[in-house]
Chimera marker file (.cmm) of the C-alpha trace (Angstrom):
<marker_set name="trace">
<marker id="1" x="-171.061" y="40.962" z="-35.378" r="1" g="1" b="0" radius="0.5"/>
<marker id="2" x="-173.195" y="41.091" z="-32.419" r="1" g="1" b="0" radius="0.5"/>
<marker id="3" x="-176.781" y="40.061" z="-33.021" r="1" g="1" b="0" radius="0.5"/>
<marker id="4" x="-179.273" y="42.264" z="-31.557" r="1" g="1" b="0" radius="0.5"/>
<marker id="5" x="-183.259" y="42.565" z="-31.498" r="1" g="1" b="0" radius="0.5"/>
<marker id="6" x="-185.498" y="45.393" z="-31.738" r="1" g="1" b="0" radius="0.5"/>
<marker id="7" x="-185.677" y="47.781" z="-29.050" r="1" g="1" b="0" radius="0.5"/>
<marker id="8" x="-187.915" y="50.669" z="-30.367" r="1" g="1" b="0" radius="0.5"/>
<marker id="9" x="-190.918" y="51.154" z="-32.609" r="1" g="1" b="0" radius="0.5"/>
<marker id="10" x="-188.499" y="52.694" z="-35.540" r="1" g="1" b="0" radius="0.5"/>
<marker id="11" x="-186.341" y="49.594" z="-35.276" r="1" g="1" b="0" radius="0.5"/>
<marker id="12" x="-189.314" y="47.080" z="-34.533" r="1" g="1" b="0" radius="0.5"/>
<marker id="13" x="-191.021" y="48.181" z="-38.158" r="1" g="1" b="0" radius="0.5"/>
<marker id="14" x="-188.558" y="46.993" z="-40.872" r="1" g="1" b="0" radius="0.5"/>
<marker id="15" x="-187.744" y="44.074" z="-38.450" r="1" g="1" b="0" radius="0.5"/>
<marker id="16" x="-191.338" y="42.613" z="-38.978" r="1" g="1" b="0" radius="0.5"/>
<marker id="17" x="-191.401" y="43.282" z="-43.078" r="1" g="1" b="0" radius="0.5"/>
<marker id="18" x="-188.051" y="41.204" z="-43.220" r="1" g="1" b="0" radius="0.5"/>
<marker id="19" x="-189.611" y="38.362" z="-41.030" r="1" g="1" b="0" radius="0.5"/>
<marker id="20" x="-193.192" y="38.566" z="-43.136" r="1" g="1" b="0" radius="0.5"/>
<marker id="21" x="-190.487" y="38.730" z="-46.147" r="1" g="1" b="0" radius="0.5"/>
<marker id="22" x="-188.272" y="35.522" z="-45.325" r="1" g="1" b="0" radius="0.5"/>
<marker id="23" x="-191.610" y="33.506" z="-44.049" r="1" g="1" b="0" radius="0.5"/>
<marker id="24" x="-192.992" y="34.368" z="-47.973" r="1" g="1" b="0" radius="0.5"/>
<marker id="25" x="-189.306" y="32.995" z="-49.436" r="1" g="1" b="0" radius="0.5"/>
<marker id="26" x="-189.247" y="30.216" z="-47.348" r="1" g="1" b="0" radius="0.5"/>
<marker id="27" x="-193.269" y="29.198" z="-47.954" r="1" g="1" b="0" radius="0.5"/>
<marker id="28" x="-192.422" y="29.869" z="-52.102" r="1" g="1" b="0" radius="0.5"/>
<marker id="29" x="-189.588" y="27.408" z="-51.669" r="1" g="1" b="0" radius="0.5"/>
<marker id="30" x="-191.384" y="24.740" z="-50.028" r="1" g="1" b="0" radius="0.5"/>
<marker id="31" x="-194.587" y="24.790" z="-51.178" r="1" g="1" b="0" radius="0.5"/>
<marker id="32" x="-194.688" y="26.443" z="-54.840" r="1" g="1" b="0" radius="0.5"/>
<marker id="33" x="-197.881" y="25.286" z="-55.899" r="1" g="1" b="0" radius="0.5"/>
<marker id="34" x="-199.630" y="27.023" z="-53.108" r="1" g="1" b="0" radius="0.5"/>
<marker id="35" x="-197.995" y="30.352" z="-53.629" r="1" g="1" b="0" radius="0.5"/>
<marker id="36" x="-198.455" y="30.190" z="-57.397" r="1" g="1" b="0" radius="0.5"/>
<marker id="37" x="-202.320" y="29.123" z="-56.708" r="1" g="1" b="0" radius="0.5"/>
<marker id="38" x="-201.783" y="26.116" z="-59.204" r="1" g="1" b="0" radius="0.5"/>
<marker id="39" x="-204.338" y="23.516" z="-59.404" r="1" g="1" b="0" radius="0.5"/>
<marker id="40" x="-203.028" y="19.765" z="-59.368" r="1" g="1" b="0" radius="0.5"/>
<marker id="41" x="-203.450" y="19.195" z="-63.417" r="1" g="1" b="0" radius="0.5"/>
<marker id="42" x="-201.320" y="22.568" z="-63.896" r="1" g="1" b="0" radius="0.5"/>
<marker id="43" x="-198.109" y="21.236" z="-62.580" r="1" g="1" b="0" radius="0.5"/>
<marker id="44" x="-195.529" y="23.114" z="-64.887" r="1" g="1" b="0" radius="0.5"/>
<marker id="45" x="-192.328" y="22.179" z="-63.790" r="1" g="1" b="0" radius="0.5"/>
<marker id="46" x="-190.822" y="25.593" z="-65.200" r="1" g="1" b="0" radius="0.5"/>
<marker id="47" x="-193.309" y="27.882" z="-62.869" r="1" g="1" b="0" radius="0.5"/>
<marker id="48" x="-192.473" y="25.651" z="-59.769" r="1" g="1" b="0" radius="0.5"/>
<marker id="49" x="-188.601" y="25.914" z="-60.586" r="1" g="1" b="0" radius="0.5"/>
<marker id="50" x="-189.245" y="30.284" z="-61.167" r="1" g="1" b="0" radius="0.5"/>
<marker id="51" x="-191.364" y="30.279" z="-57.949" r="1" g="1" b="0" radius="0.5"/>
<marker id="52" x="-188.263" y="28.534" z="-56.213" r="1" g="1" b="0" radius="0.5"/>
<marker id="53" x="-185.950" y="30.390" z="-57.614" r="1" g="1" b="0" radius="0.5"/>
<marker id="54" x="-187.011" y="34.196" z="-58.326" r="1" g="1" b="0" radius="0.5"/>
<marker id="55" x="-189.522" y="34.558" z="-55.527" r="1" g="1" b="0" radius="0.5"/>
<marker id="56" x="-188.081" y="32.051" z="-53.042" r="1" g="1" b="0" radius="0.5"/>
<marker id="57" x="-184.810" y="32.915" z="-53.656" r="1" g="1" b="0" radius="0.5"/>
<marker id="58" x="-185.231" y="36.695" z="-53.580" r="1" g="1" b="0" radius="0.5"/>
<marker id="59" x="-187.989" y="36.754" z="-50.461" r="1" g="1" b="0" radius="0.5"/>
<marker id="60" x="-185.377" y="35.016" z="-48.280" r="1" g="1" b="0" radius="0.5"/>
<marker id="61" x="-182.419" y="36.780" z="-49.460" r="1" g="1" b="0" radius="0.5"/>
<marker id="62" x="-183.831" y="40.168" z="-48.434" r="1" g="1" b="0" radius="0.5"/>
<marker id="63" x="-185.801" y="38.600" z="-45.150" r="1" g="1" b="0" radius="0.5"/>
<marker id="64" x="-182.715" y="37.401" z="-44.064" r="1" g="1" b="0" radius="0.5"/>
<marker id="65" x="-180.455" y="40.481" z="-44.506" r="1" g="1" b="0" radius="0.5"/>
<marker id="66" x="-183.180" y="42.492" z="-43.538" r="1" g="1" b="0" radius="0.5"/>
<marker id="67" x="-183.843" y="40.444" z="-40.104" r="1" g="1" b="0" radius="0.5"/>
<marker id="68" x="-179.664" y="40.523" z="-39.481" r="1" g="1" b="0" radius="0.5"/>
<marker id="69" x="-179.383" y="44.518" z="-40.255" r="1" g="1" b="0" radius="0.5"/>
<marker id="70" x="-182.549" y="45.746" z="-39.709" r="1" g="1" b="0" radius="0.5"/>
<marker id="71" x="-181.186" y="48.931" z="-38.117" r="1" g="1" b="0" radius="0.5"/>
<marker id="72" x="-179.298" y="49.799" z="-41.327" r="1" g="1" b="0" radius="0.5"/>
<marker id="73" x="-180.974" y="52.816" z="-43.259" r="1" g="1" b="0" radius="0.5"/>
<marker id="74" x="-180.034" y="51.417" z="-46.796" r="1" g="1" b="0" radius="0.5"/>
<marker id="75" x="-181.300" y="47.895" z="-45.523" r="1" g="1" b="0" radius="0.5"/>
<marker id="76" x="-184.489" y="49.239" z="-45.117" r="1" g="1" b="0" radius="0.5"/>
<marker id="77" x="-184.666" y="50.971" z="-48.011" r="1" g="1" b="0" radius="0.5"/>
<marker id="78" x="-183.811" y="48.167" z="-50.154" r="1" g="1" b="0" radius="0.5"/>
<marker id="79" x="-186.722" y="45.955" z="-48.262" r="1" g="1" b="0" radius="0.5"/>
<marker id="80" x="-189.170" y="48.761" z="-48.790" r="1" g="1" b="0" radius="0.5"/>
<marker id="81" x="-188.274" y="49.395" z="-52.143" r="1" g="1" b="0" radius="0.5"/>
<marker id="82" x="-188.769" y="45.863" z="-53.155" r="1" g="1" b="0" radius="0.5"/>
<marker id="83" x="-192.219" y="46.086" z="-51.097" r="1" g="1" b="0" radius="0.5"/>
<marker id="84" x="-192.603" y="48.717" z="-52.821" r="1" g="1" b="0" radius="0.5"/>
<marker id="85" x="-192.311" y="47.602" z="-56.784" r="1" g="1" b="0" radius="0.5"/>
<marker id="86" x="-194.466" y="44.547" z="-55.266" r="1" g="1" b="0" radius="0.5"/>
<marker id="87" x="-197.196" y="46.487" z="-54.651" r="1" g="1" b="0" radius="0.5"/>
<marker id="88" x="-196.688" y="48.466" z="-58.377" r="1" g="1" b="0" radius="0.5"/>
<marker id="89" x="-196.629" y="45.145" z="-59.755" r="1" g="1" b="0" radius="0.5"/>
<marker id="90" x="-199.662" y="43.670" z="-58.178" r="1" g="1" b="0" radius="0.5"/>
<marker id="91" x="-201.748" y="47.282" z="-58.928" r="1" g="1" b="0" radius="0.5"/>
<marker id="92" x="-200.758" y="47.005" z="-62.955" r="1" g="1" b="0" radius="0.5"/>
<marker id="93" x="-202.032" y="43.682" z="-62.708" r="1" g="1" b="0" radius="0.5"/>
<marker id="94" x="-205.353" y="44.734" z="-61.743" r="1" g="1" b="0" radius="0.5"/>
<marker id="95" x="-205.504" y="47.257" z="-63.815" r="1" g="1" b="0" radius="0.5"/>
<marker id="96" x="-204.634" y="45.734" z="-66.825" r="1" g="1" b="0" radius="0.5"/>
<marker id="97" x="-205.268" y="42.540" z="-66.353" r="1" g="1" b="0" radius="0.5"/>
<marker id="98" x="-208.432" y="41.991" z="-64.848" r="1" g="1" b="0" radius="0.5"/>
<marker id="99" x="-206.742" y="40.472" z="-61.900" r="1" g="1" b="0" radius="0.5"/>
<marker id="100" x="-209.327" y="42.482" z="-59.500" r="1" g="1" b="0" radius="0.5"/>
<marker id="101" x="-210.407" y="39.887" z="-56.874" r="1" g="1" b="0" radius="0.5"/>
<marker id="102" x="-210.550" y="40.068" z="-53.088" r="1" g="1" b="0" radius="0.5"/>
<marker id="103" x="-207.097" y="38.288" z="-53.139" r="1" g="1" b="0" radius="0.5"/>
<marker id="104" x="-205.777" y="40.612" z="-55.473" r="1" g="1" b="0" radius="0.5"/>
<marker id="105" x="-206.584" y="43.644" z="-53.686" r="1" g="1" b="0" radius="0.5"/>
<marker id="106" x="-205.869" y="42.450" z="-50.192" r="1" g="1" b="0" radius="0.5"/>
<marker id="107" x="-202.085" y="41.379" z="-50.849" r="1" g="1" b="0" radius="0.5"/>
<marker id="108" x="-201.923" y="44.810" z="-52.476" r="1" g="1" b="0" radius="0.5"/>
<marker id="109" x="-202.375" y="46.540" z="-49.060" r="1" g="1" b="0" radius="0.5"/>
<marker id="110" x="-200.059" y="44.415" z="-47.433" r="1" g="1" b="0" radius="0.5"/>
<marker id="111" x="-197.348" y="45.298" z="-49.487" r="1" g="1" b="0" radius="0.5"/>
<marker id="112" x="-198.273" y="48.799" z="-49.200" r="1" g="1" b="0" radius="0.5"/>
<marker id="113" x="-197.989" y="47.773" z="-45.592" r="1" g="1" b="0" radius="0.5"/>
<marker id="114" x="-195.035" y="46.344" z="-45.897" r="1" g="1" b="0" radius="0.5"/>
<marker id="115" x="-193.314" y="49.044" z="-47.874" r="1" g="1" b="0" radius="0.5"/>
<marker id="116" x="-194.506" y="51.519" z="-44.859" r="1" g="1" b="0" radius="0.5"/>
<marker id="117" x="-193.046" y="49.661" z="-42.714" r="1" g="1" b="0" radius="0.5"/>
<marker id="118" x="-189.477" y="49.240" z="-43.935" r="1" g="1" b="0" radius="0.5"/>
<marker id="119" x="-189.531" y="52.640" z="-45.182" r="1" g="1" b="0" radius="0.5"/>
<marker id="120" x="-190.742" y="54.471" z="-42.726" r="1" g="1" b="0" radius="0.5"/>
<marker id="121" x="-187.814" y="54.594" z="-40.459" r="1" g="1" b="0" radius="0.5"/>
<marker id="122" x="-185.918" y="56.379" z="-42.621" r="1" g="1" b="0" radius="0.5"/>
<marker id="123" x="-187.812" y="58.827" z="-43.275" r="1" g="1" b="0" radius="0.5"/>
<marker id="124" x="-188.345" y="59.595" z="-39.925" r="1" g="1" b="0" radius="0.5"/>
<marker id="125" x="-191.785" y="58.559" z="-39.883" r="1" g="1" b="0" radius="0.5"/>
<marker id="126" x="-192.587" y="56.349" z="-36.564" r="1" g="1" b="0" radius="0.5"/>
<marker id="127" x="-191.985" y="57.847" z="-33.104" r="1" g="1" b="0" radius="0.5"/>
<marker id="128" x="-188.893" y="55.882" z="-31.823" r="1" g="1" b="0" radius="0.5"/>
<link id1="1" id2="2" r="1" g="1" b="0" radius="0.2"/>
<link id1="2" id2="3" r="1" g="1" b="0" radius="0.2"/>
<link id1="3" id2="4" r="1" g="1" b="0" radius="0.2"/>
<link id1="4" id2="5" r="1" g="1" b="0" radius="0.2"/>
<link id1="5" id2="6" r="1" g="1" b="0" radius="0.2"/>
<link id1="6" id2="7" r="1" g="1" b="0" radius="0.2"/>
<link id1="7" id2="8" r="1" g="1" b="0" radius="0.2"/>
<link id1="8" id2="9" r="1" g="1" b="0" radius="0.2"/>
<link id1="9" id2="10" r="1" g="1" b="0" radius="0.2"/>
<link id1="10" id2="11" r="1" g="1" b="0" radius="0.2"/>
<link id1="11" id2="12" r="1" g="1" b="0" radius="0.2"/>
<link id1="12" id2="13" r="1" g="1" b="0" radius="0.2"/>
<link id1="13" id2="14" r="1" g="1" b="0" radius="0.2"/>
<link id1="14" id2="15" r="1" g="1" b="0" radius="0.2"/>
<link id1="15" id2="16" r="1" g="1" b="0" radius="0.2"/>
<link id1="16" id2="17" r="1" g="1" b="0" radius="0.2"/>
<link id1="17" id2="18" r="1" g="1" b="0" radius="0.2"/>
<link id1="18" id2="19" r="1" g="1" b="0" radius="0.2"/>
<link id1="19" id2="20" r="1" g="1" b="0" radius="0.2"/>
<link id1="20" id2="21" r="1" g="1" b="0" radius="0.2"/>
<link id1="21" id2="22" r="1" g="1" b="0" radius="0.2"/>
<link id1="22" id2="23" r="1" g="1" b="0" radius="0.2"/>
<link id1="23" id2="24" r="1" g="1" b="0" radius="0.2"/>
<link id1="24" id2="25" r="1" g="1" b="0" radius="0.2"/>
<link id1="25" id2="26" r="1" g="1" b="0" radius="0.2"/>
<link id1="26" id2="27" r="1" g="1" b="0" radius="0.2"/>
<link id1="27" id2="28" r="1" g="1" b="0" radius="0.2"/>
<link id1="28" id2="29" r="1" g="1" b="0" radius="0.2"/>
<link id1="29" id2="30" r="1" g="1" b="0" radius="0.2"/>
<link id1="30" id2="31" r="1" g="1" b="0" radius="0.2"/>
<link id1="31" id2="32" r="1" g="1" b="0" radius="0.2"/>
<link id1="32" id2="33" r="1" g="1" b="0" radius="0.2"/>
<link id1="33" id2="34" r="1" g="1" b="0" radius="0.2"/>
<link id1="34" id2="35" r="1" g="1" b="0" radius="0.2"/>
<link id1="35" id2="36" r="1" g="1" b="0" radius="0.2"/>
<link id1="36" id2="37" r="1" g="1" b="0" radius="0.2"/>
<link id1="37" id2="38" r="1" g="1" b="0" radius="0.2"/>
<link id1="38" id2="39" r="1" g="1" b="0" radius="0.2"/>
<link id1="39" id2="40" r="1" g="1" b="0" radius="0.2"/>
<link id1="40" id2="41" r="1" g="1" b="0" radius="0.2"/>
<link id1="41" id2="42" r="1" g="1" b="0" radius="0.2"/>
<link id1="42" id2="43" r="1" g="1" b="0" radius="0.2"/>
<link id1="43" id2="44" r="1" g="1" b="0" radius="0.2"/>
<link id1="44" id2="45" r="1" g="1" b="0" radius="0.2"/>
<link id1="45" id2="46" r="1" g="1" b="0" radius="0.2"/>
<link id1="46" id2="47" r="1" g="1" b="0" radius="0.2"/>
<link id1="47" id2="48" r="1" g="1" b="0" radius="0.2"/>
<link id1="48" id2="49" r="1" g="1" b="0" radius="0.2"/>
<link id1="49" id2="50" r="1" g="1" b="0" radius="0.2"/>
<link id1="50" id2="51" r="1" g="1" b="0" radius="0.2"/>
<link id1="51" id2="52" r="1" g="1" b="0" radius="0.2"/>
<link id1="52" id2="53" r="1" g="1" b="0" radius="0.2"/>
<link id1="53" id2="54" r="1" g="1" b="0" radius="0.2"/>
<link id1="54" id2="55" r="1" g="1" b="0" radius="0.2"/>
<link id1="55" id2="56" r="1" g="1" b="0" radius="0.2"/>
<link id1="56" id2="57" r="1" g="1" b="0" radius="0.2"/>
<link id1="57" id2="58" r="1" g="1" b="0" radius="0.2"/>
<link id1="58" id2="59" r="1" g="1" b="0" radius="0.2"/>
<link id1="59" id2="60" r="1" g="1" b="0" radius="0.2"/>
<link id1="60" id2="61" r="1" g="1" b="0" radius="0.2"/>
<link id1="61" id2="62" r="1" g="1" b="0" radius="0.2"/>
<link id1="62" id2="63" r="1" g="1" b="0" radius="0.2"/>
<link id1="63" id2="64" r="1" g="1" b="0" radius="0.2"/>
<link id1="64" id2="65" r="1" g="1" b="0" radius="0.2"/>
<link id1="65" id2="66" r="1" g="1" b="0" radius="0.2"/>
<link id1="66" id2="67" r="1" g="1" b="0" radius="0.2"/>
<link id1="67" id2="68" r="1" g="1" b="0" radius="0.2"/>
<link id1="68" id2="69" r="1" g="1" b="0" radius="0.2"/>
<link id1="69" id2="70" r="1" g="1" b="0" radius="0.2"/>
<link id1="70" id2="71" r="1" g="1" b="0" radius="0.2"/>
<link id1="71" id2="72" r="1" g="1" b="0" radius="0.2"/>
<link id1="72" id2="73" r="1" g="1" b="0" radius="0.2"/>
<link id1="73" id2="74" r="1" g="1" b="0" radius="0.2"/>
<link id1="74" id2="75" r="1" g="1" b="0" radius="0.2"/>
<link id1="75" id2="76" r="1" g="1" b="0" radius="0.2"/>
<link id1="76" id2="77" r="1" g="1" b="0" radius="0.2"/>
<link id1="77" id2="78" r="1" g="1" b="0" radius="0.2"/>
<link id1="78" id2="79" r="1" g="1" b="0" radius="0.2"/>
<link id1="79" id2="80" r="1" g="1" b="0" radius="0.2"/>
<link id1="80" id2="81" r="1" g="1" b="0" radius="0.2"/>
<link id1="81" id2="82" r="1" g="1" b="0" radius="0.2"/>
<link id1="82" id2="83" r="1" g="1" b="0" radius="0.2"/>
<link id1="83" id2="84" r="1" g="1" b="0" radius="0.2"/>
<link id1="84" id2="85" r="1" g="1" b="0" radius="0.2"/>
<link id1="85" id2="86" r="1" g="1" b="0" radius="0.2"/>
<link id1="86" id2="87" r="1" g="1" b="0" radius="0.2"/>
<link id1="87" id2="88" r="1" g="1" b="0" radius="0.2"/>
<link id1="88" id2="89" r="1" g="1" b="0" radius="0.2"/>
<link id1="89" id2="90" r="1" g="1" b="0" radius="0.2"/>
<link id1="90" id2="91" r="1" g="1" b="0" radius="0.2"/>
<link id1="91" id2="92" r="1" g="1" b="0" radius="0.2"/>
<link id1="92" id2="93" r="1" g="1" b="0" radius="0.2"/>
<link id1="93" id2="94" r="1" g="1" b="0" radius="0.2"/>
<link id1="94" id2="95" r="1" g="1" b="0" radius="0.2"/>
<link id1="95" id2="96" r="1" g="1" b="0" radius="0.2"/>
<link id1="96" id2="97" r="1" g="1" b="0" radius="0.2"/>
<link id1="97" id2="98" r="1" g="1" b="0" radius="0.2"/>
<link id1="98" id2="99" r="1" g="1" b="0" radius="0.2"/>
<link id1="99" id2="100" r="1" g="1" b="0" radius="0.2"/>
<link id1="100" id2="101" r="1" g="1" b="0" radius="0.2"/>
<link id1="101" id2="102" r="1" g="1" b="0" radius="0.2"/>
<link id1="102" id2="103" r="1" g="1" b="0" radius="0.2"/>
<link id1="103" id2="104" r="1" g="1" b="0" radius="0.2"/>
<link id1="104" id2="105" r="1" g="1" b="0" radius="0.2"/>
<link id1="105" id2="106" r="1" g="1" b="0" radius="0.2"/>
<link id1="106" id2="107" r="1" g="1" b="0" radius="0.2"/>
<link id1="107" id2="108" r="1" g="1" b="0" radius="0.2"/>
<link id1="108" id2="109" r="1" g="1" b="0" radius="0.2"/>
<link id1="109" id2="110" r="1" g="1" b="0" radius="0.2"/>
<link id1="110" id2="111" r="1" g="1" b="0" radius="0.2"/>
<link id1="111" id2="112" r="1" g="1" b="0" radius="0.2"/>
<link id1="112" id2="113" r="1" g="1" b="0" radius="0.2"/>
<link id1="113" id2="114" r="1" g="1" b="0" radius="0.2"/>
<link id1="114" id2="115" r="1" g="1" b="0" radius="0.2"/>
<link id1="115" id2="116" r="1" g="1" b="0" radius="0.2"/>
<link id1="116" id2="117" r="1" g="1" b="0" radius="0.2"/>
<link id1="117" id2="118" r="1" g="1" b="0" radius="0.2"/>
<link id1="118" id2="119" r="1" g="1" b="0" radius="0.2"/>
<link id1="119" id2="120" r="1" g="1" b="0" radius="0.2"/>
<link id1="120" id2="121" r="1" g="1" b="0" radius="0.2"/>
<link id1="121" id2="122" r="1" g="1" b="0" radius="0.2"/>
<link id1="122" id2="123" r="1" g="1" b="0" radius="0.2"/>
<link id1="123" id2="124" r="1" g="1" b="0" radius="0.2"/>
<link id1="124" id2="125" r="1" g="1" b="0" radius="0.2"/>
<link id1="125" id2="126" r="1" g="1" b="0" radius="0.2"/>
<link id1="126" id2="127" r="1" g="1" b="0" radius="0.2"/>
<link id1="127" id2="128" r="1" g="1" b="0" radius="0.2"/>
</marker_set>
């Protein structure tokens, strides 16, 4: 397998969601506590080991595959799905539970970003 980088706008897109995606896995693996916004007396073990494992774990699984095979239609569309369902996720949460902060709101546009981004190639949507 020949490793290539981006050449064009259409390939350049999903390229830079898997990279902001493997740099969030690899920051929820080594620093938990930060990504989970715990303060130093809330130490659960159980949500550092689920912030190492689930979002870690899942953020550099798809960075990765999505930084090798970025050029790959169903690639893309498995990053920008998952941006996608991110962004669902973080909207129900302010919605329904009060979760409405700066914070809250900000990270939801960048996974609507995100999701653009990966998806948008394969739709046809950036000028190559």
């Amino acid at each position: 397998m020949e490793l290539t980088l981006p050449t064009t706008n259409a390939e350049w897109l999903p390229f830079a969601a898997a990279a902001v995606a493997a740099l969030l896995g690899l920051l929820a693996l080594l620093a938990p506590r930060l990504v989970l916004r715990l303060k130093p007396a809330e130490r659960e073990a159980r949500a550092v080991a689920e912030a190492r494992s689930l979002i870690a774990g899942f953020g550099l699984g798809i960075g990765v595959v999505g930084l090798l095979l970025f050029n790959q239609p169903f690639v893309q569309l498995a990053l920008g799905a998952s941006f996608a369902f991110a962004a669902l996720g973080r909207l129900v949460s302010i919605l329904t539970d009060g979760m409405a902060g700066a914070y809250d709101w900000l990270f939801l546009l960048v996974a609507l970003l995100l999701a653009y981004c990966a998806l948008a190639p394969v739709f046809g949507l950036p000028p190559a």
